[in-house]
N, C-alpha and C positions, 0 to 999 in steps of 0.2 A: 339753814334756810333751804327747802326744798324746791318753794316756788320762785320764780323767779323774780324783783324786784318790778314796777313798774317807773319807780322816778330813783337816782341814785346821786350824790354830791359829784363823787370823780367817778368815770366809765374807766377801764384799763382792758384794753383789747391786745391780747398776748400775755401769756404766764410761764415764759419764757426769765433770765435773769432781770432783766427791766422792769418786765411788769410785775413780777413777785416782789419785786427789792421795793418799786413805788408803792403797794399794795401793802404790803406791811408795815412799809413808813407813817401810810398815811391816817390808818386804821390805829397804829399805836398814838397819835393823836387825836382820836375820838371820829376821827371823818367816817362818813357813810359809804364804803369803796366796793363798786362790783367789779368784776373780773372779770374777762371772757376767754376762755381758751379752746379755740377748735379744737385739738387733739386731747387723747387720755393719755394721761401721764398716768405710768415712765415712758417715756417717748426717746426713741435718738437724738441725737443730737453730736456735730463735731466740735469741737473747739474744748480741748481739755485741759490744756494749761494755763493755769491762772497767775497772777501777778500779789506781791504782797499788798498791792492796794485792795484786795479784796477785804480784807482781817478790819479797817475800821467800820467797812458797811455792816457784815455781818457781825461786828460788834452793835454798832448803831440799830439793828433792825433786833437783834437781843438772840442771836441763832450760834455765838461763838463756841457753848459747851455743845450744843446738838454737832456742829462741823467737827469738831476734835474727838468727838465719841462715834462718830461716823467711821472711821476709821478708811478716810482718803488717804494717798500716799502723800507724803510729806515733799516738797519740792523747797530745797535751801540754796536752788542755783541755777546753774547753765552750764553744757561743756559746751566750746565750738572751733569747730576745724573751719576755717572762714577764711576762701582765697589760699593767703600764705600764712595768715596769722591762724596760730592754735591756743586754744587759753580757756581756765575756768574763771567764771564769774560767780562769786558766794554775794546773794543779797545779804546787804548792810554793812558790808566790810570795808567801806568808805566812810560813810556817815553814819553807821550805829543803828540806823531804825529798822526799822523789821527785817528780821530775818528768813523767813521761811513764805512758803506760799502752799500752794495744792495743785497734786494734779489730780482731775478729778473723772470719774464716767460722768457724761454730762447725763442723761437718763437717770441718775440718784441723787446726783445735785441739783438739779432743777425739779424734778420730784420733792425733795426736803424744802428747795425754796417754796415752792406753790404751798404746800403742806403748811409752810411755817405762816404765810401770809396769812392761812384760813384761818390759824390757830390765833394769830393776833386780832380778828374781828374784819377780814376781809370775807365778802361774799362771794365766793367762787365757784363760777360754773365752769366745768369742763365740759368738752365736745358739742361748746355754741359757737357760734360760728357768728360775728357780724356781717351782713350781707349787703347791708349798704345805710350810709347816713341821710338824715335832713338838717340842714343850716336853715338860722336865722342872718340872713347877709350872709359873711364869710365865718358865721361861728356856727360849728357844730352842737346839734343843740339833742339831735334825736337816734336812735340809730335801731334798726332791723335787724333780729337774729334769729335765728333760727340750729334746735338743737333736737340730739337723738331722744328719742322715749324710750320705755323697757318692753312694750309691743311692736316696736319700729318705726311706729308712725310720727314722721318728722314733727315738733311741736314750734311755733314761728310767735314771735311777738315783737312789742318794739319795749326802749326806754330811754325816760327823759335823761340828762343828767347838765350839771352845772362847768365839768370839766371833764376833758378826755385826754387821756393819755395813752397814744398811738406805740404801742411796743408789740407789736404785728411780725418783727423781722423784716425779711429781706421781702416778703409778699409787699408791705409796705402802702398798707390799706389809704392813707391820707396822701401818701406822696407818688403813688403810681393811679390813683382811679380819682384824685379830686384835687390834687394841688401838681401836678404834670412837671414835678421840678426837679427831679430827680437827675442828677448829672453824672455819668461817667467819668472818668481819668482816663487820659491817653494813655498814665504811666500804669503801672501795676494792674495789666489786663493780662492777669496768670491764670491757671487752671489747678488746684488741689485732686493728688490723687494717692489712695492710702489703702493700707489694709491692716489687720489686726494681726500679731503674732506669739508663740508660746513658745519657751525655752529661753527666750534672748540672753545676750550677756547682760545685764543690769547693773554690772561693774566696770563697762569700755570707758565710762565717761570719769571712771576714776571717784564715784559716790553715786549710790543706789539715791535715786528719787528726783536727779537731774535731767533735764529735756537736752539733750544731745540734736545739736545742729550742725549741719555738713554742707557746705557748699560743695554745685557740684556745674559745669561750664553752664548750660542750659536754666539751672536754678539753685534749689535748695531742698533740702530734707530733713524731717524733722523725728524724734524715737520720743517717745513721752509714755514712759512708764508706770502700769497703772497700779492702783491696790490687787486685782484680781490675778497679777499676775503677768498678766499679758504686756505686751506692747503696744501701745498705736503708732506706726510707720510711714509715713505718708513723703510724695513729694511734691512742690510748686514752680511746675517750667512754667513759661511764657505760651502765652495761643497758638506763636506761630511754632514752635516748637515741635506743637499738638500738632498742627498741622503737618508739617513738613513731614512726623511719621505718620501720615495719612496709609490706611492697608493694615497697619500692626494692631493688634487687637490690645485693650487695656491694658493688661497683663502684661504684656509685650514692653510697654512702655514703663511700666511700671518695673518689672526687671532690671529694663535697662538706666533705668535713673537710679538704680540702689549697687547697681553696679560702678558704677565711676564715683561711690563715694567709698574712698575706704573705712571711713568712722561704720557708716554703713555694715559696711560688711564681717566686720569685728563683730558687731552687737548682734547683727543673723546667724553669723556661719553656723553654729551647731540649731539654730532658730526653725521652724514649722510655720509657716504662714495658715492659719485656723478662721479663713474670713474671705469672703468676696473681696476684689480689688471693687472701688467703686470712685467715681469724678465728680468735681463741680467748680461751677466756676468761682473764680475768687475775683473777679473784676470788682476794682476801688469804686463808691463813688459818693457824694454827698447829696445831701438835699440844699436847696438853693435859701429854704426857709426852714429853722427846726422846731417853731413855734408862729403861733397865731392868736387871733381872738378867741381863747376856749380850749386851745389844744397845746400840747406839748409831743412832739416827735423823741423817742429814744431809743437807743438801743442802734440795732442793723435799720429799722422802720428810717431814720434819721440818717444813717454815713457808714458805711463799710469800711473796712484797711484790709490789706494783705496781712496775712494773721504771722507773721516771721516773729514780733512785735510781742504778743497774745495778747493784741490789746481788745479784743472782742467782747470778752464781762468787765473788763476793767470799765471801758466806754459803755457799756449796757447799765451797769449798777452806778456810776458815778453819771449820768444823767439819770436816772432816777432817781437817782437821792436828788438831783437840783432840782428836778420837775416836783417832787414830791413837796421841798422848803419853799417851792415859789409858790405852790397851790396853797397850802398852809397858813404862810401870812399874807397872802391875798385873804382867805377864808378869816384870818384876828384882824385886818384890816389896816395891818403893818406895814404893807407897800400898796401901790396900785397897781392893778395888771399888767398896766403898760410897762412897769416899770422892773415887775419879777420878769415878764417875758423879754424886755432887753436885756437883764441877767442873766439869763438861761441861753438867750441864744447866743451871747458874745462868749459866755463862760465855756457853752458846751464847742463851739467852734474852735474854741482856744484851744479845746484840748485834741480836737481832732484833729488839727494845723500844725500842730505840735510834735504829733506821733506820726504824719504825715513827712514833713521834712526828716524827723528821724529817721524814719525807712529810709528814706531817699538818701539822704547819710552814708546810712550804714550801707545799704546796696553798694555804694559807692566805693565803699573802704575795701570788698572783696570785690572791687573790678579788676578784668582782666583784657587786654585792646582784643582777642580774638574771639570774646564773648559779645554775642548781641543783645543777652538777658542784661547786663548787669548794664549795660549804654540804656534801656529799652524804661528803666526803673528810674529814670530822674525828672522830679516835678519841673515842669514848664509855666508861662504864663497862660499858657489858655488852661492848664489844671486850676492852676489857685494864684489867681489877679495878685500885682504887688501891696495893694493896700489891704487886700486882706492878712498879708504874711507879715507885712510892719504892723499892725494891731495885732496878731498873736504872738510876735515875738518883741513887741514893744515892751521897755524896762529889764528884759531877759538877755539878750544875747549884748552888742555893743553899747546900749547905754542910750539912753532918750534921744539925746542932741544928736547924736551920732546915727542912730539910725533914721533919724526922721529928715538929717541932712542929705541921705542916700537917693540919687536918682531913681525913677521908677525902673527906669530899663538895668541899674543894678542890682534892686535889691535882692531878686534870688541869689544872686552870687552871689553876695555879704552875708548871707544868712547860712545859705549850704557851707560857705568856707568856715566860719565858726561851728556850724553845727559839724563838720569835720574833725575839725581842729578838738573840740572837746570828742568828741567820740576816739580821737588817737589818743590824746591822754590819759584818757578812761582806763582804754586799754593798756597802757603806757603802767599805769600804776597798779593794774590787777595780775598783769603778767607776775610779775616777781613778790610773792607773797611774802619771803623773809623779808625783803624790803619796806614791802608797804605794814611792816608789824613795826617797822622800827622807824618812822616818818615822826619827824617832830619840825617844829619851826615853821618857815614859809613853805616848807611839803608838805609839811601838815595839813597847814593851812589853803592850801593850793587843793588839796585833795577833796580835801572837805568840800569847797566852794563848785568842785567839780560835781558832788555829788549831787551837791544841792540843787544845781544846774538842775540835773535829771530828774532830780525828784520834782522839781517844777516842772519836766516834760510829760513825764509818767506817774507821778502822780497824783494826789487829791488837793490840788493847792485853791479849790473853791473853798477850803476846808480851813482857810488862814484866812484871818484878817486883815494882815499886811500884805496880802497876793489878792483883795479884794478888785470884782472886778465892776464897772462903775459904781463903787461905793457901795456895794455890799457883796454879802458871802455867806455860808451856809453853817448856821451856831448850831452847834450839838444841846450847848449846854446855855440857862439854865432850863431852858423848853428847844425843843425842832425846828427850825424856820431860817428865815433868811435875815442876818444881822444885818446893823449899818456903821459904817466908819467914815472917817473922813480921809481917808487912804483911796486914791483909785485910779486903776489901770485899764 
């Protein structure tokens, strides 16, 4: 379609992992979905390591042989020098399910994704630009755009549509210019700063295609290995970090943070830096609403993390996929609006609540008392009120009765002290590999349970119907949409 649409079912403003992932979902069920993407893809993009939750979306969305004939590097792990503790982590070597992951150029991954949405019956424009909306009340109903021509002369229109789905990024079109809700974290107000490298060791981490992560007093740094060859290097101190070297030029800093890591300096020494050092900020934060009358928020558009985690397309593509199942049997007339959008927003909270405490977790596990990064990274109540953190961790960590007997003024600390306690375990069992090869009985069984913990942190458990969350969840099978059970958390 060359012209542009004037009326459309769902709008999807961003073709970023979000909006392709929705856009494809939604198109493979017959919907009428336009697309809009300010920029021309292949475009930059940070954030390259992805999680093995990727592998059911792009099952789901039908792109699994395209991604494997891609020829991304394969990622089956982690190494991390972290604090005092050093250790590899092999996905699935607890609980069996997916092994591997991607690290990907995000410029050819998000170029195949867009690519694939169009190919499924999505309408996609590149280098439009939404400029601004019109609401009927508080539901978006219209919206203004405006795109390049092959003469120059900018072309402007508007269109109607029935649902919108805001995957914008961090620009964050609905929650910085019409719903003002957008909230920062005191904790994880870090700065990412990286640059690109050739020659590295590809084998310091002990297995070519692992993300090698290094704590270092100030923060952390990260080596992520790519197909072409290269490295991406990067590290995440604290603001004031930045600050305090006020005078020192990027590079400066950047130096000197790859310096106090010895994992670091293994994987450069014989290494060529081949790239601009370049910054940005990595400040946490959420939106206060991630859905409305008409709208669904996904992606970065909806709740940022410190990317330690790589939970940035995991949370991009697994709110999409939920916005996409709540649009859907809204549209068969399966549930009522009301009722997919209190799915979607309890769901997708859940999960970012989830990976939030884990950070804050894990921060914790490589604290140091002379370090003010690692004090700097622990959720408070003015980040995330206690009722929100007993509803995302309700039936998960201590057990119903048990948490809901917890005074408000304790609950973070019930919840960090568990989320601890399993995270030393974790590690407790990955550390010694002959061991964990030879676990039977209640270490077995302990293990397992541990894992499962996490995969309910990290991963798709919208995707279960005993992990339903008020009574329903999102069916693959026998059609796309959002199931109903009598199960609910």
């Amino acid at each position: 379609m060359s012209s542009l649409p004037k009326k459309t079912q769902v709008l999807i403003i961003g073709g970023g992992p979000a909006g392709s992932t929705a856009a494809a979902l939604l198109a493979r069920q017959g919907h009428h979905v336009t697309l809009f993407e300010k920029d021309k893809f292949p475009r930059y993009h940070i954030g390259e390591s992805l999680l093995p939750t990727i592998l059911p979306i792009i099952d789901l969305i039908g792109a699994r042989e395209k991604m494997d004939k891609f020829g991304f590097q394969r990622k089956h792990g982690a190494y991390l020098e972290w604090g005092k503790e050093t250790w590899a982590l092999n996905f699935g070597e607890l609980s069996g399910d997916a092994t591997y992951a991607y690290q990907v150029t995000r410029a050819e991954f998000d170029e195949m994704l867009i690519n694939h949405a169009a190919e499924q019956g999505a309408f996609v424009f590149q280098e439009t630009e939404v400029r601004s909306l019109e609401f009927d009340g508080e539901r978006p109903v219209r919206a203004s755009w405006i795109r390049k021509s092959n003469n120059g002369t900018p072309l402007q229109g508007t269109i109607e549509f029935d649902f919108m789905i805001d995957a914008s990024g961090r620009n964050g079109l609905m929650a910085n210019h019409y719903l003002n809700n957008r909230k920062y974290h005191q904790v994880f107000q870090n700065v990412g700063v990286w640059g690109y490298w050739k020659n590295t060791d590809r084998l310091a981490t002990g297995r070519e295609g692992d993300i090698a992560v290094g704590s270092i007093p100030d923060g952390w740094l990260w080596g992520i290995p790519l197909s072409d060859g290269t490295m991406s290097i990067g590290a995440v101190v604290h603001k004031d970090s930045i600050k305090a070297q006020r005078g020192q030029s990027l590079d400066q800093i950047y130096e000197k943070a790859l310096q106090a890591s010895p994992l670091m300096q293994r994987i450069t020494k014989d290494a060529e830096l081949i790239s601009p050092v370049v910054s940005e900020t990595d400040y946490s934060y959420a939106s206060e609403r991630f859905c409305g009358p008409g709208y669904f928020l996904t992606g970065d558009a909806a709740c940022f993390l410190d990317p330690l985690l790589s939970s940035g397309v995991h949370l991009a593509t697994m709110s999409a996929m939920m916005a996409a199942a709540s649009i859907t049997s809204i549209f068969r007339e399966e549930v009522g609006e009301e009722e997919a959008q209190s799915f979607f927003e309890s769901s997708y909270r859940q999960a970012y609540l989830r990976f939030l405490v884990f950070l804050s977790a894990f921060y914790d596990v490589g604290r140091t008392k002379e370090s003010y990064f690692w004090e700097a990274q622990r959720i408070t109540q003015q980040d995330v009120p206690a009722d929100h953190l007993k509803f995302a961790f309700l039936n998960l960590v201590t057990g119903v009765k048990d948490l809901e007997d917890v005074q408000t003024t304790g609950t973070h600390h019930v919840i960090m002290e568990e989320m601890t306690k399993r995270i030393d375990d974790n590690l407790k069992y990955r550390k010694d590999k002959l061991k964990l090869a030879t676990l039977d009985g209640d270490e077995l069984k302990n293990a397992r349970a541990n894992a499962n913990f996490f995969d309910s942190v990290e991963g798709m458990f919208t995707l279960d119907a005993e992990n339903a969350v008020n009574g329903l969840y999102v069916q693959t099978k026998p059609v796309f949409g959002l199931g109903r059970t009598n199960v609910s958390r």
